[in-house]
DSSP file (Angstrom, degrees, kcal/mol; ACC not computed):
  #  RESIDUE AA STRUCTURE BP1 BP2  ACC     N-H-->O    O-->H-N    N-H-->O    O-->H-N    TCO  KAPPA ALPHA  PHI   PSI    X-CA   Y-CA   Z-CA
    1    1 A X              0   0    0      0, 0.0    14,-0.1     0, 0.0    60,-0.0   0.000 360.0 360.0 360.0 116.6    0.2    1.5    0.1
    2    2 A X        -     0   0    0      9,-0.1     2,-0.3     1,-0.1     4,-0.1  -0.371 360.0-154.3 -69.0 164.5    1.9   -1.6   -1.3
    3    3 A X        +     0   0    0      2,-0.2    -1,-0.1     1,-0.1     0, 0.0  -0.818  55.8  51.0-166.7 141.7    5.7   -1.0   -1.6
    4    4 A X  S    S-     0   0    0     -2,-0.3    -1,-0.1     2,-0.1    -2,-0.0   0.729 108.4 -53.4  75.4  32.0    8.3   -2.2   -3.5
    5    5 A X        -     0   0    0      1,-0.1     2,-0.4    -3,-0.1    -2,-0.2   0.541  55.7-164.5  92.1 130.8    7.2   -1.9   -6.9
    6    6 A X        -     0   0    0     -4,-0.1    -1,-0.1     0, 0.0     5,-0.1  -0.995  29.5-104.0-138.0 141.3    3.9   -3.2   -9.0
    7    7 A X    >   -     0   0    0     -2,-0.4     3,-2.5     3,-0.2     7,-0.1  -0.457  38.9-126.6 -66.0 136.5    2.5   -3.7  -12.3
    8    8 A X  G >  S+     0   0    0      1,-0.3     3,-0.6     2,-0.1    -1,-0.1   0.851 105.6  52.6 -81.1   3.4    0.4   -1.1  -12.8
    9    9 A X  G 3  S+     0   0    0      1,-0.2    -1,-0.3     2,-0.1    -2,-0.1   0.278 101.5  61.8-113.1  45.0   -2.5   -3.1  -13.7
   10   10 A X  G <>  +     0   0    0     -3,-2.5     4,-0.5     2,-0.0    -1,-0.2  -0.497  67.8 121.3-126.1  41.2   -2.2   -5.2  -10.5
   11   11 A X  H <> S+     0   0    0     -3,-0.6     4,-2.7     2,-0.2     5,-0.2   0.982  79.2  43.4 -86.5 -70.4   -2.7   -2.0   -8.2
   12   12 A X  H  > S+     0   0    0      1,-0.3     4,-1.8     2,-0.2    -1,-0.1   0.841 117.3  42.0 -60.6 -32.4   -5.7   -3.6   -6.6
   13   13 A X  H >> S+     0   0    0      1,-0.2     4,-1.8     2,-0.2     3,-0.8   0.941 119.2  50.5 -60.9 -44.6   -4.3   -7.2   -6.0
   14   14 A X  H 3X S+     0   0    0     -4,-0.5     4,-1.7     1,-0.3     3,-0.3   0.927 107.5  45.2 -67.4 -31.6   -1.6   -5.7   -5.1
   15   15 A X  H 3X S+     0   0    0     -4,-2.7     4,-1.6     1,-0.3    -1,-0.3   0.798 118.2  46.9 -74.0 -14.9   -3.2   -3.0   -2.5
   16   16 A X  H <X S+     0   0    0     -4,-1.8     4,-0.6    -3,-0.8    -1,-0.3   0.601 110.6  55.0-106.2 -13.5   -5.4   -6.1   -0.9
   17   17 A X  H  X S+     0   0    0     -4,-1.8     4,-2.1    -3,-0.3    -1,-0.2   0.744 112.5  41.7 -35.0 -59.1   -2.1   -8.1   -0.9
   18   18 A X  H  X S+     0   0    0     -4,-1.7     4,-2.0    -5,-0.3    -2,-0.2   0.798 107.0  57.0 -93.2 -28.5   -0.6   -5.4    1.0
   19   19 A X  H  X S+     0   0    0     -4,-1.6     4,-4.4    -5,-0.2     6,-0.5   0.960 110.6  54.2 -35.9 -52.2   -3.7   -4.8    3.5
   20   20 A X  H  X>S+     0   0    0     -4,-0.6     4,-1.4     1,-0.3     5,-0.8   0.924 108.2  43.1 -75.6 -47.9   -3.0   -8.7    4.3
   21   21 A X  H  <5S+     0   0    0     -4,-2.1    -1,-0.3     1,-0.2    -2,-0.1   0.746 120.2  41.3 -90.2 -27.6    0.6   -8.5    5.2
   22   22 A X  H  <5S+     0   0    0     -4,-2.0    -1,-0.2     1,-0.1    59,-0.2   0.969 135.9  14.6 -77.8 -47.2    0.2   -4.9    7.6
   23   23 A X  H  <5S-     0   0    0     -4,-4.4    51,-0.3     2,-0.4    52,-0.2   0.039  93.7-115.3-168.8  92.3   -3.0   -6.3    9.1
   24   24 A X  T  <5S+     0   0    0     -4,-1.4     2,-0.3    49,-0.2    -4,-0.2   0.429  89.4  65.6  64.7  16.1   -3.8   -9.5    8.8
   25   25 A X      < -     0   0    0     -5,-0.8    -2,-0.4    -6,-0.5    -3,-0.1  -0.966  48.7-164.5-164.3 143.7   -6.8   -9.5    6.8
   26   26 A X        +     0   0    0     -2,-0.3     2,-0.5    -7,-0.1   -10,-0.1  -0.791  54.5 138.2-129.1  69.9   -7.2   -8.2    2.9
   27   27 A X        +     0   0    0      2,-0.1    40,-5.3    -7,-0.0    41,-0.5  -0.747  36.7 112.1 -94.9  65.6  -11.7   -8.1    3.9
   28   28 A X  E     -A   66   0A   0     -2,-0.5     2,-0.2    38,-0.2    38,-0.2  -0.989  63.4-136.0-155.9 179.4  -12.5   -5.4    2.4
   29   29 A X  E     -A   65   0A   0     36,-2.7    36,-0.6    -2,-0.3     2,-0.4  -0.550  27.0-118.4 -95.1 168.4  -14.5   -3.7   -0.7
   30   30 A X  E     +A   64   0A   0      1,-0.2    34,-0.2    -2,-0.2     3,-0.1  -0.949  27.7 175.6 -40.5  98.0  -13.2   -0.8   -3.4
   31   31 A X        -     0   0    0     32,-4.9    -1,-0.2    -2,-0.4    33,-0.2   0.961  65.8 -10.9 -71.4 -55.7  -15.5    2.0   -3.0
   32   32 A X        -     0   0    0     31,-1.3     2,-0.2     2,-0.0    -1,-0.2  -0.311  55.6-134.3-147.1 174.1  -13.3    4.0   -5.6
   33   33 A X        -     0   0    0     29,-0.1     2,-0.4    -2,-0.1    29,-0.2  -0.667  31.6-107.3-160.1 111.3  -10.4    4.3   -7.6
   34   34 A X        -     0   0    0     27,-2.0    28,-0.1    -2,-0.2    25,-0.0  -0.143  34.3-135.8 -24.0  77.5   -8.0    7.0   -8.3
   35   35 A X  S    S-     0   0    0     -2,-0.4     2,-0.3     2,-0.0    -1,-0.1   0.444  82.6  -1.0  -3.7 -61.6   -8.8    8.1  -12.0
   36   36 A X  S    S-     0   0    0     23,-0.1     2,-0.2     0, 0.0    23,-0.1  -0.853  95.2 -75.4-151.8-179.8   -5.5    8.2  -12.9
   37   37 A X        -     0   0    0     -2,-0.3     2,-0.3    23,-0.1    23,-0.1  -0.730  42.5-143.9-102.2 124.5   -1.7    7.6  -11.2
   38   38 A X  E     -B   59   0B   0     21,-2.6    21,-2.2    -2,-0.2     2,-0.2  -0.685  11.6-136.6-115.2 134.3   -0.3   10.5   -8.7
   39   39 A X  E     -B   58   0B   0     -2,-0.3     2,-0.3    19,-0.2    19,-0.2  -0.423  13.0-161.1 -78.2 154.9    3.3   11.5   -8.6
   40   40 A X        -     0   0    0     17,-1.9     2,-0.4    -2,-0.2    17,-0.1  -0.898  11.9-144.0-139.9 171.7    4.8   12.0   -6.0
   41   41 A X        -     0   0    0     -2,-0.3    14,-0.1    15,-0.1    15,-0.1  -0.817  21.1-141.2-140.3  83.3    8.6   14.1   -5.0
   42   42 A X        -     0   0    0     12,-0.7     4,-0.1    -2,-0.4    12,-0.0  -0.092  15.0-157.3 -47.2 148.0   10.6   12.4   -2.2
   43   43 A X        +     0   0    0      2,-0.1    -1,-0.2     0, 0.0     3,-0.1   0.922  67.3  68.5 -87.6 -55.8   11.8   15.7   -0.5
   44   44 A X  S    S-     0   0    0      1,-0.1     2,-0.2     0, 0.0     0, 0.0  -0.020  96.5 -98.2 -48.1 142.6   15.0   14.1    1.4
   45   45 A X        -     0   0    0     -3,-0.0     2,-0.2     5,-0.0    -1,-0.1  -0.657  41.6-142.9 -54.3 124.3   18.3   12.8   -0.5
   46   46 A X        -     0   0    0     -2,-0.2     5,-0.1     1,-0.1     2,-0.1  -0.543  36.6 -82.6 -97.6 164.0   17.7    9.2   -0.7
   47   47 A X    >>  -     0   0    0     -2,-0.2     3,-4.5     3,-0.1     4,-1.2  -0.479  51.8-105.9 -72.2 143.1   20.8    7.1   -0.2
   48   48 A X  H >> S+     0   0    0      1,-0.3     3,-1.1     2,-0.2     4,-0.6   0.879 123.5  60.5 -47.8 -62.2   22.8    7.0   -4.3
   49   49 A X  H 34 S+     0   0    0      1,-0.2    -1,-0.3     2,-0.1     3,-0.3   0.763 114.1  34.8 -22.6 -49.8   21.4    3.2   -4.6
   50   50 A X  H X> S+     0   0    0     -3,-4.5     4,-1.3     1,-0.2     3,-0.6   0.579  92.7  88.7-100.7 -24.6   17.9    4.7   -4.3
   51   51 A X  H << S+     0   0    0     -4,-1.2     3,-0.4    -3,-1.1    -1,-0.2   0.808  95.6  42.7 -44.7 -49.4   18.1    8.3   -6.2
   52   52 A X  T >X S+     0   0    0     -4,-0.6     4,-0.6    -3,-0.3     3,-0.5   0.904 115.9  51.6 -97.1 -30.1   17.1    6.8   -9.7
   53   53 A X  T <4 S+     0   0    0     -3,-0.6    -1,-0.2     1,-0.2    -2,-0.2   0.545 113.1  42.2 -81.4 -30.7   14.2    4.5   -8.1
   54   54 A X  T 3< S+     0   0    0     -4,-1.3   -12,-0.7    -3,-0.4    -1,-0.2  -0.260  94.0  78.0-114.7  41.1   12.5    7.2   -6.1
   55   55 A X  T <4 S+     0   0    0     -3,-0.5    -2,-0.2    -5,-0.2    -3,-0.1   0.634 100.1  42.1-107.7 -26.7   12.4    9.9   -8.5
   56   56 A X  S  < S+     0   0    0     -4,-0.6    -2,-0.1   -17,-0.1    -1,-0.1   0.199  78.9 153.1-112.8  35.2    9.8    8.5  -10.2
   57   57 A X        +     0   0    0    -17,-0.1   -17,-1.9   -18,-0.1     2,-0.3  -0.396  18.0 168.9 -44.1 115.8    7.4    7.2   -7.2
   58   58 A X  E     +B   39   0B   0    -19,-0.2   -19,-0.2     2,-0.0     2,-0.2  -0.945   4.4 147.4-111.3 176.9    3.8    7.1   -8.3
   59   59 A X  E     -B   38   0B   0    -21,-2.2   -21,-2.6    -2,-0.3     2,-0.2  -0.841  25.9-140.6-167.9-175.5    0.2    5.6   -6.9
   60   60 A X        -     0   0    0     -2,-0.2     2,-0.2   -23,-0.1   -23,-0.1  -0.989  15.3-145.7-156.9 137.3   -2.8    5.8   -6.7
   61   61 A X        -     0   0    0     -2,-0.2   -27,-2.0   -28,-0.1     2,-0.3  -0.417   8.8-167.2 -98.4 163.1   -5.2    5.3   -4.2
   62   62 A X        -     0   0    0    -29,-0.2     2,-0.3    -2,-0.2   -29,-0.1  -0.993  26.5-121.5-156.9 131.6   -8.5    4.2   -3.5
   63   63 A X        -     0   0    0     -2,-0.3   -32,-4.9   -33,-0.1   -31,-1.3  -0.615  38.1-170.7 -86.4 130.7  -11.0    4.4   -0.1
   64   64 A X  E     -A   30   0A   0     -2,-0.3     2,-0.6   -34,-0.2   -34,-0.2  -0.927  17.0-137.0-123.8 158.3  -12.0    1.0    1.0
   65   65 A X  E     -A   29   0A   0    -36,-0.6   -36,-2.7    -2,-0.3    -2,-0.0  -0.858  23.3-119.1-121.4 145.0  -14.5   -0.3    3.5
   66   66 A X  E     -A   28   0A   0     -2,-0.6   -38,-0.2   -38,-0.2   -40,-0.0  -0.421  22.7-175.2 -71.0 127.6  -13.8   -3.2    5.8
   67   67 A X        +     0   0    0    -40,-5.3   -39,-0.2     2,-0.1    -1,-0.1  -0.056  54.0  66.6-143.7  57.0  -15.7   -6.0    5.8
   68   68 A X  S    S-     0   0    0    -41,-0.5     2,-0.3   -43,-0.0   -43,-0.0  -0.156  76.5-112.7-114.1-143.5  -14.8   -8.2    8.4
   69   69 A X    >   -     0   0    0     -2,-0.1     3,-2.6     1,-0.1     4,-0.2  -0.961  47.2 -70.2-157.2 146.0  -15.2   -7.8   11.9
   70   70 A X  G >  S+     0   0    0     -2,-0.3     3,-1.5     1,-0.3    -1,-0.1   0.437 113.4  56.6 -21.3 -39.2  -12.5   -7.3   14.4
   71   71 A X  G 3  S+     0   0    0      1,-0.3    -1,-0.3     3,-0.0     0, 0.0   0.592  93.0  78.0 -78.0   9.8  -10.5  -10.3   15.2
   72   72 A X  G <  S+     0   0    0     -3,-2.6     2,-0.5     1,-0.1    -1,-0.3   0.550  77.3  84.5 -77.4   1.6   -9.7  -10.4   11.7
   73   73 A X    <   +     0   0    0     -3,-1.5     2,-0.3    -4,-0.2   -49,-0.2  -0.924  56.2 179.3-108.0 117.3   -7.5   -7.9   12.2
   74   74 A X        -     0   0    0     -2,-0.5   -50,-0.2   -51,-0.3    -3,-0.0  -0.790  17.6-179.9-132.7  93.7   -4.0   -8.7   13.3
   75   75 A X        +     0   0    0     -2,-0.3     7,-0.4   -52,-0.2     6,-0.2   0.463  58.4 100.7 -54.8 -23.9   -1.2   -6.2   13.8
   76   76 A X        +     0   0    0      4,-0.1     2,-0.3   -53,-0.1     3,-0.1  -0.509  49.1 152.0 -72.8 146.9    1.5   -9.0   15.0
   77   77 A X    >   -     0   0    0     -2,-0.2     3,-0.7     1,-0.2    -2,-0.0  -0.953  63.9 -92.5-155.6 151.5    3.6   -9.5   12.0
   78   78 A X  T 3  S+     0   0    0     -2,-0.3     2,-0.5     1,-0.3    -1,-0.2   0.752 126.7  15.7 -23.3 -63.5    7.3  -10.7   11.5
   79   79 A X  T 3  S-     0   0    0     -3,-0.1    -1,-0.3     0, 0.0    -3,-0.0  -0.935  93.8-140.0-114.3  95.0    8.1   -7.0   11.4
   80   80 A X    <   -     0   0    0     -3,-0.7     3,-0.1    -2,-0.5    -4,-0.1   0.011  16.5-172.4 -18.1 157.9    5.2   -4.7   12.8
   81   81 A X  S    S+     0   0    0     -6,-0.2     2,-0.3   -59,-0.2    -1,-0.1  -0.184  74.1  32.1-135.8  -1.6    4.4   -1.6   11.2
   82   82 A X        -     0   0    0     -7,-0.4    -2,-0.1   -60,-0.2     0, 0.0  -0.894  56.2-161.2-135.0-171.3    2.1   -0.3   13.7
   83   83 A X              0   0    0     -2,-0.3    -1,-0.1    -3,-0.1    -8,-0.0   0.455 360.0 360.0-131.9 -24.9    2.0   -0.9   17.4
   84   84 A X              0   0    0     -9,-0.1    -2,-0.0     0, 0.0    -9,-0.0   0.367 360.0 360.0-125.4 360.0   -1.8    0.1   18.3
C-alpha cells in the first residue's frame, strides 16, 4: 500500500511505484480495482503532529498478479520492510 500520500488518480502508478521500492520489481498486471475508496479509523492515538493527517486515511486496493519470475524480486532495500 503506497504510503505517504497520493493523488487519487495516480493510485495505480502509485501502487506499482510502491511494489518497486518494497520488492524490487513493479512486474505485475491489475486484475481488479476497488470500485470506489475505503476508509479506514486508525484505532491508536497517533502522535498530535499526526492526529489531523490520519483521521482521514483512505485506499483502495486492487489484486495483482506477478509477472516476472523470481529473481526479480529483491527484498534488500535501504530500509527493509520484510525479512523473508
Amino acid at each position: 500500500m503506497p504510503q505517504g500520500g497520493i493523488a487519487r488518480r495516480d493510485a495505480a502508478r502509485a501502487a506499482l511505484r510502491e511494489l518497486k521500492e518494497e520488492i524490487g520489481t513493479d512486474k505485475a498486471e491489475f486484475l481488479a480495482k476497488a470500485a470506489q475508496w475505503l476508509r479506514y479509523e486508525v484505532r491508536r492515538a497517533p502522535p498530535p503532529r499526526l492526529e489531523r493527517a490520519l483521521s482521514r486515511q483512505v485506499q483502495k486496493c486492487s489484486p495483482l498478479r506477478f509477472t516476472g519470475e523470481d529473481g526479480d524480486i529483491d527484498l534488500a532495500s535501504r530500509h527493509p520492510e520484510f525479512n523473508a
